[in-house]
C-alpha positions as MATLAB code, in Angstrom:
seq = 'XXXXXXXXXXXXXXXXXXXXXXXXXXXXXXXXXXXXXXXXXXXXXXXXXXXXXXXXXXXXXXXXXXXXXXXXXXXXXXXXXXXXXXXXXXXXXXXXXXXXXXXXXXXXXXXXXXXXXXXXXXXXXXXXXXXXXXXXXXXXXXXXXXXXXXXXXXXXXXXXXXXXXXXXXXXXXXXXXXXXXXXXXXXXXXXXXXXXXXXXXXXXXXXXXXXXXXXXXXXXXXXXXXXXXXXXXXXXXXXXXXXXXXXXXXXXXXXXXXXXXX';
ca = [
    -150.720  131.574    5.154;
    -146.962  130.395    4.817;
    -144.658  132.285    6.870;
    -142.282  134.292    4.859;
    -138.656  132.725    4.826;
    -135.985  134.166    7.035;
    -132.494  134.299    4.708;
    -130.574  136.622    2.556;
    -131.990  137.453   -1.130;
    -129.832  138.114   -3.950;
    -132.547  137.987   -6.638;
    -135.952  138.237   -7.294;
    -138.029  137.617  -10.127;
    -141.503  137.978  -10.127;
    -142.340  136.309   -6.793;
    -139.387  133.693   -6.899;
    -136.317  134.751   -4.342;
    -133.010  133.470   -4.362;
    -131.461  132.870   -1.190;
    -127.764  133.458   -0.530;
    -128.185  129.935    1.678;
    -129.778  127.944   -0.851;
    -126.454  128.575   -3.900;
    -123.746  128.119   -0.933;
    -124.956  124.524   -1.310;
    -125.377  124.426   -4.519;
    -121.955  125.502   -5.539;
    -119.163  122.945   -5.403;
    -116.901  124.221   -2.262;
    -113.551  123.954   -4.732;
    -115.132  126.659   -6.792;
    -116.078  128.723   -3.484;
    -112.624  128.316   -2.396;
    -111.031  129.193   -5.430;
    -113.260  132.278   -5.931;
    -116.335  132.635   -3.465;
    -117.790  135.837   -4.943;
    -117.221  135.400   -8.695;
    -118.551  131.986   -8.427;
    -121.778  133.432   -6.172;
    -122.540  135.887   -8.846;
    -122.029  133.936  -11.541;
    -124.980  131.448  -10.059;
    -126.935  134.082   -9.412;
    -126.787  135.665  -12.778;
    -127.424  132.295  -14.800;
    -130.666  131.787  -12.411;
    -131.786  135.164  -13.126;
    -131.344  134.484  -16.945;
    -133.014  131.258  -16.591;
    -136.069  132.347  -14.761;
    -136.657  135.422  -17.028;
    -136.380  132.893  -20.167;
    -138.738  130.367  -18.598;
    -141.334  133.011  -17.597;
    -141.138  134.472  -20.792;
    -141.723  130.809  -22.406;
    -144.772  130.454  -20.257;
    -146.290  134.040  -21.464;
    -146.056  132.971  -24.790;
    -147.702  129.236  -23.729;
    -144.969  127.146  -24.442;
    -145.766  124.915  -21.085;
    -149.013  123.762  -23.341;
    -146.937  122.328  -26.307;
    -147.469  118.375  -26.130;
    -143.821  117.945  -27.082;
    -142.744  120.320  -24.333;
    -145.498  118.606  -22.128;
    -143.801  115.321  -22.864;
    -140.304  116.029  -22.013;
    -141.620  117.693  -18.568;
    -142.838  114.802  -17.938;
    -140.267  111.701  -18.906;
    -137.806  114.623  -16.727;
    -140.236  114.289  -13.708;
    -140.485  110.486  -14.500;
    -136.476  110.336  -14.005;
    -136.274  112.733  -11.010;
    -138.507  110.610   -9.519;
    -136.850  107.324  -10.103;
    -133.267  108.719   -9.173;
    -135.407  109.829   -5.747;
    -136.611  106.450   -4.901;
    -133.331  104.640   -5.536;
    -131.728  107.286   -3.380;
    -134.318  106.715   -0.626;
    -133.688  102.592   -1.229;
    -129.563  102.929   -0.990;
    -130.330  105.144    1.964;
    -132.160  101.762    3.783;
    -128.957  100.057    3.058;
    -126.870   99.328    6.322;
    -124.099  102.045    7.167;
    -122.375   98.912    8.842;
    -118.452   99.175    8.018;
    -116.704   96.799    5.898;
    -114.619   94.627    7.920;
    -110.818   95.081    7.035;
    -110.788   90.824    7.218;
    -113.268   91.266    4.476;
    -111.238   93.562    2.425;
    -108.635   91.544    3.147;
    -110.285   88.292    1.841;
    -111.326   89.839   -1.308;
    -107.941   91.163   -2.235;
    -105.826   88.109   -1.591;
    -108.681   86.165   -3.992;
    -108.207   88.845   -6.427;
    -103.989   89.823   -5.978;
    -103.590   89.554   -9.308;
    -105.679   92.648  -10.489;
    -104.546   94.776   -8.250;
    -100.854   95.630   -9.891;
    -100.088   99.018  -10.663;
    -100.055  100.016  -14.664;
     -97.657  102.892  -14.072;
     -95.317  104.732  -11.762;
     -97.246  106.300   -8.406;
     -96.259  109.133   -5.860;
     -96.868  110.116   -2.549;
     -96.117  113.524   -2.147;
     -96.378  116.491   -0.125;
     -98.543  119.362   -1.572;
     -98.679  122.882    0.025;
    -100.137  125.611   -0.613;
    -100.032  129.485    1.384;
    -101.297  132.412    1.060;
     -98.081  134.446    1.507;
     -94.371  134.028    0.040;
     -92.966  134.293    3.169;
     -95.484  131.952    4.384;
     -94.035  129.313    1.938;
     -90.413  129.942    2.844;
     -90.947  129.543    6.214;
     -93.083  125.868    6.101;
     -89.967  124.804    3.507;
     -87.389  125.812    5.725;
     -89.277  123.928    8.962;
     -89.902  120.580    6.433;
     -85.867  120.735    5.465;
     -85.189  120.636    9.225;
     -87.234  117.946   10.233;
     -90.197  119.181   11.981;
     -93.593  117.221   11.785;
     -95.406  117.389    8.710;
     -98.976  117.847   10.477;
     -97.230  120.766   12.093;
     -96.513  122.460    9.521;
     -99.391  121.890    7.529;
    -101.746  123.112   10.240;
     -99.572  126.224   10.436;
     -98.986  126.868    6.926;
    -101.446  125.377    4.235;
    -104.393  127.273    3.531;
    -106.777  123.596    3.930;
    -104.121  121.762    6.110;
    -106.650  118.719    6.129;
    -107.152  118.033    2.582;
    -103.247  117.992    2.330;
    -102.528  116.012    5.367;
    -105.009  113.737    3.907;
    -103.343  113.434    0.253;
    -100.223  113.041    1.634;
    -100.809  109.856    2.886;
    -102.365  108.711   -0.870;
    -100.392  107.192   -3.849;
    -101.613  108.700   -7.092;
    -100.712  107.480  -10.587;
     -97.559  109.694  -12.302;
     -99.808  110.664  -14.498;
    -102.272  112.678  -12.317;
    -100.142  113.702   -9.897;
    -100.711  117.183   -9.146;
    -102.696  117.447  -12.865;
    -103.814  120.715  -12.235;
    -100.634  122.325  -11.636;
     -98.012  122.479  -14.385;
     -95.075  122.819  -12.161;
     -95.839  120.555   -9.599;
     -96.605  118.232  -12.055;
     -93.870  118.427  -14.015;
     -91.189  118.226  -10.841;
     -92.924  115.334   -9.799;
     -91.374  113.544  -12.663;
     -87.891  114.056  -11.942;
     -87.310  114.799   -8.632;
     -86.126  112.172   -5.505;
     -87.672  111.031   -3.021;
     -87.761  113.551    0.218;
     -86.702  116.564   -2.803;
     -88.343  119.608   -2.268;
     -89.458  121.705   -5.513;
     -88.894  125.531   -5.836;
     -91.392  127.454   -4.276;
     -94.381  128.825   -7.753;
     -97.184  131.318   -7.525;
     -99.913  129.354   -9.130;
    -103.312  131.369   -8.839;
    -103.831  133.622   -5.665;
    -101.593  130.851   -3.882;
     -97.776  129.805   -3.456;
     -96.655  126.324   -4.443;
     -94.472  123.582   -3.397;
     -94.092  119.232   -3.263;
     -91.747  117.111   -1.350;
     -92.038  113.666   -3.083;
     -92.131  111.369   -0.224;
     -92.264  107.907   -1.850;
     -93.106  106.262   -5.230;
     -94.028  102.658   -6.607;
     -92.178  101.543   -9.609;
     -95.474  100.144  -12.619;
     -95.766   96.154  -12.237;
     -95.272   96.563   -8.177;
     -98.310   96.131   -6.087;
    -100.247   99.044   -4.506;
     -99.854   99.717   -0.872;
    -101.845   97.510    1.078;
    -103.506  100.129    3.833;
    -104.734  102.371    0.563;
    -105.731   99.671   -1.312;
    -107.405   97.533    1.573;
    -109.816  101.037    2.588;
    -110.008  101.394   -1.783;
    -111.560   97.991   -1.250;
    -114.037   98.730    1.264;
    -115.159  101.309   -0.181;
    -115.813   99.106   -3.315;
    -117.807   96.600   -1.127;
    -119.890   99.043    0.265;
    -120.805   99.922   -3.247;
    -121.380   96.907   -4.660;
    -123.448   96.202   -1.205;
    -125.617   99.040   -2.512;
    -125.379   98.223   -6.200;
    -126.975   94.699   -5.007;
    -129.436   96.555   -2.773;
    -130.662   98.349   -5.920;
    -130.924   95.553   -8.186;
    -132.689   93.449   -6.197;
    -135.489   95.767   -5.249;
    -135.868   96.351   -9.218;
    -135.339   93.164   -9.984;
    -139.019   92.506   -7.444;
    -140.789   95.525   -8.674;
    -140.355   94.480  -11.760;
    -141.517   90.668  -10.439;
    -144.475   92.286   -8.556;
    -146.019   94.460  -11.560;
    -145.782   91.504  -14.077;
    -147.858   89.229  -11.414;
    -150.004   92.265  -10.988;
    -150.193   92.829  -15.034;
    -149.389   96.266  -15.256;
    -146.201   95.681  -17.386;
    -145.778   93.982  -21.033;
    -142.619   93.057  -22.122;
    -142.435   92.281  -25.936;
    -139.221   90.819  -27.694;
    -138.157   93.118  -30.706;
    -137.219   90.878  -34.034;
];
């Protein structure tokens, strides 16, 4: 007999439970952040909905349709195959890229790497409270540290001491915030914007430095961009090559055909 499941249940239908565990990892954490409970109930109400219609399709047989048959099955056919190439990148080493590497590949490569528009680095924070706002403006405008104020201030201090230290195109700098955006195109460097209530949160940037379009990037962000790459690709190669022998293997084993289409 299976022991019954510890956890918190939401919803039931039938004998299928939804645990309050099971969507808090399902549910990007930008959307629980923005809105934990809407975004909880919202879940929980489409999976409802969707259970009721699917048990209802099975009442009236629809699971013995050959057409519905056959898309269950080519869906199972891709859920496997995404599963094995998962479990095949996961073999690939975790070994870093070596910054001589990323090095090598971006002097052999300079000329790519130029930048097609104006980019930023800027300062985003956000707090809960007005005051909250005034007071980590007032401590940036007299000099204190910005990890200081961060920390003390901004509702996800490491996400913003993080994109601080990024460049981002003109163009997507702070996208999803009108003002922010918009300030970003005209104010100087170390300007602080007015302080804007956008959402449940309070709003301000402190451009910090920019890079003019035709200039290259800088080379710290775009060396660890670069590693990143070559860990991809490391994986991309990884995957290829084990399809490239399955494929290899079932032809000498004659399981596959291959015909050329005229």
């Amino acid at each position: 007999m299976t022991p019954e499941r510890e956890g918190t249940v939401i919803a039931e239908v039938g004998d299928k439970k939804l645990f309050l565990e099971d969507v808090e990892t399902k549910i990007p954490p930008a959307m629980l952040e923005i809105g934990r409970t809407d975004a909880i109930n919202r879940y929980r109400n489409n999976w409802v909905k969707r259970e009721l219609l699917a048990k209802e399709a099975t009442r009236r047989g629809l699971h013995q349709n050959d057409l519905i048959q056959s898309k269950i099955e080519e869906v199972t056919r891709d859920i496997l195959a995404q599963a094995l190439i998962s479990q095949v990148v996961d073999e690939v080493s975790d070994e870093p890229i070596s910054r001589a590497d990323a090095q090598g590949y971006y002097e052999e490569n300079k000329d790519q790497f130029v930048l097609r528009e104006r980019h930023v680095r800027f300062r985003h924070v956000r707090t809960a409270t007005l005051q909250e706002s005034r007071n980590a403006k007032a401590a940036l405008q007299r000099g204190r540290a910005w990890e200081d104020v961060a920390r003390q201030f901004d509702v996800d201090p490491e996400s913003a001491i993080r994109n601080a230290n990024l460049f981002f195109p003109q163009s997507l700098a702070a996208i999803d915030y009108d003002f922010m955006h918009s300030y970003l195109q005209r104010i100087g460097i170390t300007e602080i914007t007015p302080i804007h209530r956008i959402g449940e949160y309070f709003h301000f940037v402190q451009l910090m430095e920019d890079r003019a379009a035709g200039d290259h990037p800088d080379v710290d962000w775009i060396l660890s961009q670069i590693e990143e790459w070559l860990k991809l690709d490391r994986k991309q190669r990884r995957v290829n090559s084990f399809e490239r022998n399955l494929l290899l293997q079932a032809e000498s084993n004659n399981e596959v055909v291959i015909r050329n289409v005229f």
